[in-house]
N, C-alpha and C positions, 0 to 999 in steps of 0.2 A: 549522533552520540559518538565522542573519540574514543568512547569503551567497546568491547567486542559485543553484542546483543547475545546474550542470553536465548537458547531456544528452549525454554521452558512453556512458553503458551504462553505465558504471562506478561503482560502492557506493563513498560516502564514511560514514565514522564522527565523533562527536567526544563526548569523553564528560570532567566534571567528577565531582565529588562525586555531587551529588543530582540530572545527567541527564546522558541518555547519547541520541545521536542519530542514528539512521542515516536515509539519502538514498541518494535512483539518478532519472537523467535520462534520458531518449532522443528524441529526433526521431521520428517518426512519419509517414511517409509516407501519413496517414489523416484525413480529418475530424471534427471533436472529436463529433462526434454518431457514429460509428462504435464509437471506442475507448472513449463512453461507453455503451454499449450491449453490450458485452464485459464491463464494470467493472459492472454493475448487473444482469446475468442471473445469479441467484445458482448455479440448477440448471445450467448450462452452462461453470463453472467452470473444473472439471475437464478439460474436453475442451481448454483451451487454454493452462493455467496448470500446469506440471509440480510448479510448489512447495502446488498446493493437492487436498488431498481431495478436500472436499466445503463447499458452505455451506449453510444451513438456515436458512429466513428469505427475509422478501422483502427486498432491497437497496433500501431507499427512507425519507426522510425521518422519523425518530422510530424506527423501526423495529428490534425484537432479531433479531441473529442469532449463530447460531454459530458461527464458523470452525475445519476442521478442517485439522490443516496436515501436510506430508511431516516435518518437521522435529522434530516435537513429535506421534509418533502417539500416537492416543485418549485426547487432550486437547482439548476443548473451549473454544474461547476464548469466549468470552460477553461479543456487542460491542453496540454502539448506532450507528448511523447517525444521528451529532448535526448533520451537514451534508450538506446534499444541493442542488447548484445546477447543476442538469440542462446538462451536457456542459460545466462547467465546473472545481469543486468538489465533494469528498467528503470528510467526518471521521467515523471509525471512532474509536471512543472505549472505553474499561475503566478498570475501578478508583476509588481514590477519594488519598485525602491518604499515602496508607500507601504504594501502590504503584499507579500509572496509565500506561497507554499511548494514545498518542492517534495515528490513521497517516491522513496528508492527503491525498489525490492530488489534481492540479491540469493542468488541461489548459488549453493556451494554444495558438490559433489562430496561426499563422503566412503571412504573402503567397503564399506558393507553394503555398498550399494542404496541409501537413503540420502536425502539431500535437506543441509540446513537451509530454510529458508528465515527470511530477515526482510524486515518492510518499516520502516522509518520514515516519518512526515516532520520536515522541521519546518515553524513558520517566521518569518522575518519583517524589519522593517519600519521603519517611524510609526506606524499608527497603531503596532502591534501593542501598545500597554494601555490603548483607548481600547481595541477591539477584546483582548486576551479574555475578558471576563465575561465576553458576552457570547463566546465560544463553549460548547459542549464539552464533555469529557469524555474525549475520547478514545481510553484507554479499553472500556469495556468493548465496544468498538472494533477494536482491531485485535482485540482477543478471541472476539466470534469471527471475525477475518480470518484470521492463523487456522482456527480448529472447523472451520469448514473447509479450505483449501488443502488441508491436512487430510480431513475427510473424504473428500471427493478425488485427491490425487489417489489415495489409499485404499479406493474402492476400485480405481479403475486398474487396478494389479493384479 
């Protein structure tokens, strides 16, 4: 999204031809070394994110893993950790020219000591307006994403 995300809790979408983009914002009542520390324990996932199985793999710099998800059971998504900038930055990366997903998260410090966070999945790609329709919506999705991660940072305070 080239607009600033919104940290209201609430999934925006916006989708073209050949991408299609979903976004979720929240405020954080937590320090960005907190809620990055939730986002990078791959084995602990589960215990605070309702939208994920399991992950498999260590969450770190170059790094495969698998992500298994509620949405999509036993399907493995098969990702890369292309970006990793400890309690700042993370790019979860698939696919290639045909079909690719790329999902950012981005935590930003704020005065009062809370931190917005911001997570964005853009999908790309020639076969993306054959596949597009036969994709879930996943906006509700990454709205119990935000408001558990919100959660669980917010409790460990």
């Amino acid at each position: 999204m080239a607009e600033t995300i919104p940290t209201t809790g609430r999934a925006s979408k916006s989708k073209s031809a050949f991408r299609m983009e979903y976004a979720v914002g929240a405020n954080i009542k937590a320090a960005p070394s907190r809620i990055w520390a939730l986002l990078t324990n791959a084995k602990a996932f589960p215990e605070w994110n309702s939208t994920v199985q399991s992950i498999e793999g260590e969450i770190a710099a170059g790094q495969p893993i698998k992500l298994f998800v509620k949405i999509a059971p036993g399907r493995a998504f098969k990702l890369t950790v292309s970006e990793f900038v400890p309690d700042k930055r993370m790019v979860w990366s698939d696919g290639n020219f045909m079909f690719r997903g790329v999902r950012t998260y981005t935590l930003t410090p704020k005065g009062d000591g809370s931190t917005d966070f911001t997570m964005s999945e853009l999908f790309t790609g020639a076969m993306l307006p054959m596949i597009a329709g036969s994709l879930p919506d996943f906006a509700p999705e990454f709205e119990k994403y935000a408001a558990d991660l919100k959660r669980a940072a917010e409790q460990g305070n």
